[in-house]
C-alpha positions in Angstrom: 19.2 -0.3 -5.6 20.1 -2.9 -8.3 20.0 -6.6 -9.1 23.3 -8.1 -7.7 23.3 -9.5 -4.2 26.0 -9.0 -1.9 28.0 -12.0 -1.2 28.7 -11.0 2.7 27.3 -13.9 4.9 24.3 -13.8 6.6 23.7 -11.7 9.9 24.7 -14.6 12.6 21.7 -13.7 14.2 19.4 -15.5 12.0 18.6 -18.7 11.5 18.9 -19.3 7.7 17.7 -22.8 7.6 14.6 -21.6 8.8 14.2 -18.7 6.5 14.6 -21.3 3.9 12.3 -23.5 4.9 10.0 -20.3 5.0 10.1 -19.6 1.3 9.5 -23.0 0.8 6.6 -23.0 2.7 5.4 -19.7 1.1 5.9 -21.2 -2.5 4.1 -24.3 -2.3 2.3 -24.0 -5.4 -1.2 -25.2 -4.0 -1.5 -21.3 -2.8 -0.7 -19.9 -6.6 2.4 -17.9 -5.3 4.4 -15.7 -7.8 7.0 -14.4 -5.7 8.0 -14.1 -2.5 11.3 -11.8 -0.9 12.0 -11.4 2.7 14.3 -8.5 3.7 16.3 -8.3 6.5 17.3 -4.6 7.4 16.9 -3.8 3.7 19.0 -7.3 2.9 17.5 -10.0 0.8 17.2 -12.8 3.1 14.6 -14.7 1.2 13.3 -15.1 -2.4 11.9 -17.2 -5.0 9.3 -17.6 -8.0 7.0 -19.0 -9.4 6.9 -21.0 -13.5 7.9 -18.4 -15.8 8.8 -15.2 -13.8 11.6 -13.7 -12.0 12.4 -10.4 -10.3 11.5 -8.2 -13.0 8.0 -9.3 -13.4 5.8 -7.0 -12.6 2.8 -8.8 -11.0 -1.1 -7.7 -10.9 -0.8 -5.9 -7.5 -4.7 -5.2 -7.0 -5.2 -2.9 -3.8 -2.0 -2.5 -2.7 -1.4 0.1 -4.8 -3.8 2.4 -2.1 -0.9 2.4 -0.4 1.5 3.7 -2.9 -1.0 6.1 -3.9 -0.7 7.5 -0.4 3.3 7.3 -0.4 2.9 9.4 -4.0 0.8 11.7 -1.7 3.6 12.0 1.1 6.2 12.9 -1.8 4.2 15.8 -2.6 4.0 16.7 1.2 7.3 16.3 1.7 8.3 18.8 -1.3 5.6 21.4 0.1 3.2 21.4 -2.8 0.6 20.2 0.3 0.3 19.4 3.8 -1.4 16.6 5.6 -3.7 18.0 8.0 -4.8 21.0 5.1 -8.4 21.1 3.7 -8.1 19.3 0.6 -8.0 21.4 -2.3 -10.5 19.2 -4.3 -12.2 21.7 -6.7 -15.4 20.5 -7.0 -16.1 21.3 -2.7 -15.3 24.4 -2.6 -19.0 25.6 -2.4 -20.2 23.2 0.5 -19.2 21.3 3.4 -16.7 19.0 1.7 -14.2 21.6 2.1 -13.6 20.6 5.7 -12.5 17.4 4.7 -8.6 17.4 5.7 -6.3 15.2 3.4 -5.1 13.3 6.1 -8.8 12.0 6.6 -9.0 11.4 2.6 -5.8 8.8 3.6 -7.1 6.9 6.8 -10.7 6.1 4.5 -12.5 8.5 6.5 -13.8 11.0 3.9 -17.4 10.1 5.0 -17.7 10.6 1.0 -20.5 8.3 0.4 -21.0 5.4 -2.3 -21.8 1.8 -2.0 -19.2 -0.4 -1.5 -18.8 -4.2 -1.1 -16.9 -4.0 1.8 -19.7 -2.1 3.7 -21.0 -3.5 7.1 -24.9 -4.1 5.4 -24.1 -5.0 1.7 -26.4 -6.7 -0.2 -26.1 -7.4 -4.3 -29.6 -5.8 -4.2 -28.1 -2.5 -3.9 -26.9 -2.7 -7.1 -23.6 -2.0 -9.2 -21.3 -0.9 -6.5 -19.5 2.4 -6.9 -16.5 1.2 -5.3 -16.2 -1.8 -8.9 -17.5 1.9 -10.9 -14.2 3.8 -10.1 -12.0 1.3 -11.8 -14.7 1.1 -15.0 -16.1 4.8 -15.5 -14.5 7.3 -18.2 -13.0 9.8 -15.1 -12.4 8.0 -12.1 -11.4 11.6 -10.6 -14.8 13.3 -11.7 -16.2 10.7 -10.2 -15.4 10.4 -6.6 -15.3 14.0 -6.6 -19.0 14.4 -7.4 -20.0 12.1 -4.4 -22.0 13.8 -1.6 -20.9 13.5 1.9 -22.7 10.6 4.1 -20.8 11.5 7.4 -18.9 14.2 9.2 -14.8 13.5 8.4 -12.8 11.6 10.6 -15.9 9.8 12.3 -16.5 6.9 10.5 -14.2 4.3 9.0 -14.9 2.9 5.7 -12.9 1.1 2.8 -14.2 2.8 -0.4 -12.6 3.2 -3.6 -13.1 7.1 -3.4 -10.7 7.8 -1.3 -7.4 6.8 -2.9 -9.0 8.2 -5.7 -10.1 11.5 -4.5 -5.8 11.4 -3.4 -4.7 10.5 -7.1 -6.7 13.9 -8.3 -4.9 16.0 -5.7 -1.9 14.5 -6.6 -2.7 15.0 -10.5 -3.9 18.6 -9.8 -0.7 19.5 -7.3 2.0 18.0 -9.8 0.6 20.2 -13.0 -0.1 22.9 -10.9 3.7 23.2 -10.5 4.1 22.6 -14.6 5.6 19.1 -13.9 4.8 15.7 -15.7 2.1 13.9 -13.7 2.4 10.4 -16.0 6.5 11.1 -15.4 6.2 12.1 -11.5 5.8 8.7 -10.1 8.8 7.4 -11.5 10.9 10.2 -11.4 10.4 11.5 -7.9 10.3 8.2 -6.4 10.5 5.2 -8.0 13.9 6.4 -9.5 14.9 7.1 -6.1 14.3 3.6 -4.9 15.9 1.4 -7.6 12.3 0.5 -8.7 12.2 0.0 -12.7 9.5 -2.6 -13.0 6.5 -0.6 -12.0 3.2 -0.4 -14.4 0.7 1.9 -13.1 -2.6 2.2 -15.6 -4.7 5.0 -16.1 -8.8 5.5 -17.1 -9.7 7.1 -20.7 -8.3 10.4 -19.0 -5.0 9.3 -18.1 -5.9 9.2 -14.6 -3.6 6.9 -12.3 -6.0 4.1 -11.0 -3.7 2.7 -8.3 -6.4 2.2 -5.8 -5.6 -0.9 -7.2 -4.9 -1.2 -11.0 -1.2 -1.5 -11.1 1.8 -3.8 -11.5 4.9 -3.7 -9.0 7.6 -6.6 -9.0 8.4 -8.5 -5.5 11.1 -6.7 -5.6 9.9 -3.3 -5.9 7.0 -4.0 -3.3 9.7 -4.8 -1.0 11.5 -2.0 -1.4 8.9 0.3 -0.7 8.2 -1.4 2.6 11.5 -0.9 3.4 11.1 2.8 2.7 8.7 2.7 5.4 10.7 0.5 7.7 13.5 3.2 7.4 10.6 6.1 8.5 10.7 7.8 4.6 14.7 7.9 4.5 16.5 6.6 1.7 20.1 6.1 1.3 20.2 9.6 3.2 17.5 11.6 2.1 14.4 12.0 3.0 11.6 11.1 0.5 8.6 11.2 3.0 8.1 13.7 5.3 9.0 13.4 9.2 6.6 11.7 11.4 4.7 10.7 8.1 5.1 7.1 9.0 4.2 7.6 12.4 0.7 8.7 10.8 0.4 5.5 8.7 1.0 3.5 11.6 -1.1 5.3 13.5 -4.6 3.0 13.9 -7.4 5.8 12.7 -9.7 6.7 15.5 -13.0 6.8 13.1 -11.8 3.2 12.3 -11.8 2.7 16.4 -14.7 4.5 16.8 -16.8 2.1 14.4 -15.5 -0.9 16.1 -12.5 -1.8 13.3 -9.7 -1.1 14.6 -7.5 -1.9 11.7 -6.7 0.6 9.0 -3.7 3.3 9.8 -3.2 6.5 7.7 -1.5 6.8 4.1 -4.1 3.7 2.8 -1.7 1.4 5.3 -3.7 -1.8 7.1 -2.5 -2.5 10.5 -4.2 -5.5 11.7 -5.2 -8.2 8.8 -5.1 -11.5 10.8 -0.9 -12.2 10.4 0.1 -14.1 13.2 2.8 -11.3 14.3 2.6 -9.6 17.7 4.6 -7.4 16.9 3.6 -4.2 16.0 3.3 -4.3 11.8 1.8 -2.4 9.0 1.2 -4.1 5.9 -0.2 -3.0 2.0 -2.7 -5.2 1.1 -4.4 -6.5 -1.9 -7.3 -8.7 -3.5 -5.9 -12.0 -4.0 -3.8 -12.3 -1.7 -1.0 -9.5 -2.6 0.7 -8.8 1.0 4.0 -6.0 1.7 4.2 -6.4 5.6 7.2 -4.2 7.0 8.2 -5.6 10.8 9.9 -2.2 12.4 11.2 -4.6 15.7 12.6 -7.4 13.6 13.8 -4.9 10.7 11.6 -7.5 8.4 9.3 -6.9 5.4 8.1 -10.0 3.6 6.3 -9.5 0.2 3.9 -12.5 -1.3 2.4 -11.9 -4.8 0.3 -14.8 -6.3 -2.6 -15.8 -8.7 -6.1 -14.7 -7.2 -7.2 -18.2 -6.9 -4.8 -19.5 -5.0 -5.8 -16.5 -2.0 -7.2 -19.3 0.3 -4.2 -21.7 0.0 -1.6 -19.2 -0.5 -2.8 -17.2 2.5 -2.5 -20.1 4.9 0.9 -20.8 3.5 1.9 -17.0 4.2 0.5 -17.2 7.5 3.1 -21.0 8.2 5.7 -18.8 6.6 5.7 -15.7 8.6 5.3 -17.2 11.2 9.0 -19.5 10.7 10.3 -15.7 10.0 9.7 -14.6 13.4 11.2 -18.3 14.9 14.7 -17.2 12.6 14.7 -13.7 12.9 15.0 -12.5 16.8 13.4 -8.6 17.8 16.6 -5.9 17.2 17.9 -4.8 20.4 18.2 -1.6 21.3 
């Protein structure tokens, strides 16, 4: 919850020298890293930085803010303004078909809300200015994605588009003033405050509309701790902040994402397959750059790497050595 390590020694099960040699490996500066913590059962195991920053700095996070726009989402759930499997209340569908669409599809980015996107199977820069860049740039992000028409049916195909986490910040905009609560305070007082996290910046469009499909800062610190709130299934030193099963769901591949022939994107905006050489099984927030948050549920690991955008290629290949020396130090929990 705070800043001050515990001066226990290390669980004898792990090999330290390894996990050391690790964060060396992660923080070889070819790949640009920032930071880089490694938790074992929610204990620091790992950690260092890059020139001129330390825990508090709250790094450029890019698209791994999807995911805690989803986790903002399973607050609400849990405190019954919504629930997952509803129609989503998104005022602008209520006269046509896009009423069907449940908000547990809006979180596995299988709206079948249509715009172009660069991650589409087909794009081209001749298809101009993609939507997906335009929900980061226009005057209402919300107005926007909730003025797009439908493309498919729900839950049948799987597709990474800006809309979605979105279309989920709106609900959670229109859920938390509905109750005559602070949406700009929510965040921070219904769950960052919760988790020790104090360095978080999330930024807004001309309306004041979170844009944490991936316009946020979150220190290495902070992104760790939110993996562990997923490691420890939404339960935080006792109480639950996400609702039962709701990491199930995240972890959960998404069938339209099977059904397309990806099988690699889980529920709440949480990857689970992105290349990591880990056979266990993993979920991970990802983000442009580079920006990683992989939680280990058989190891009790989650190892967070934040770096400069040009050093993705490098620093990638580094986190790949490094996580790889993790699971060589820290053996599967036993039953």
């Amino acid at each position: 919850m705070g800043d001050v390590l515990p001066d226990e020694p290390y669980p004898p099960e792990i090999d330290m020298d390894k996990v050391r040699e690790a964060v060396e490996v992660a923080m070889d500066q070819e790949g640009k890293t920032l930071g880089f913590v490694v938790t074992y059962n929610g204990r620091i195991i790992g950690e260092d930085y890059g020139p001129g920053v330390d825990m508090h700095t709250p790094f450029e996070s890019w698209s791994k803010g999807k995911s805690l726009t989803g986790t903002l989402m399973a607050v609400l759930i849990q405190q019954g303004v919504y629930e997952l499997w509803q129609p989503a209340p998104v005022p602008e569908w209520q006269d046509d078909d896009r009423k069907n669409i449940r908000i547990g599809d809006i979180m596995r980015m299988s709206s079948g809300i249509r715009i172009v996107a660069p991650q589409d199977p087909g794009y081209t820069e001749e298809m101009g200015y993609p939507d997906h860049l335009y929900l980061y740039t226009g005057e209402n992000a919300f107005e926007w994605a909730a003025t797009r028409p439908q493309q498919w049916e729900p839950n049948t195909v799987g597709r990474y588009r800006n809309t979605d986490p979105a279309l989920t910040n709106y609900l959670t905009r229109l859920g938390v003033e509905g109750r005559g609560d602070d949406y700009h305070a929510f965040p921070q007082r219904n769950l960052f405050d919760k988790l020790g996290i104090r360095n978080f910046v999330m930024e807004t469009d001309p309306n004041g509309n979170f844009l944490t499909q991936g316009y946020e800062f979150g220190s290495a610190r902070d992104w760790a701790r939110l993996g562990n709130l997923y490691l420890q299934d939404g339960v935080w030193e006792g109480e639950r902040i996400l609702p039962e099963g709701y990491v199930d769901y995240a972890m959960e591949i998404a069938p339209a994402w099977i059904d397309d022939g990806r099988p690699v994107y889980g529920g709440g905006f949480v990857w689970r397959n992105l290349g990591f050489p880990i056979e266990d099984d993993y979920g991970a927030f990802g983000g442009a750059g580079g920006q990683y948050t992989v939680f280990i549920p058989a190891r009790g690991l989650v190892i967070t790497r934040l770096g400069k955008y040009t050093g993705a290629g490098p620093g990638g290949r580094n986190l790949n050595a490094a996580i790889a020396l993790l699971l060589e130090a820290v053996p599967p929990i036993s039953d």
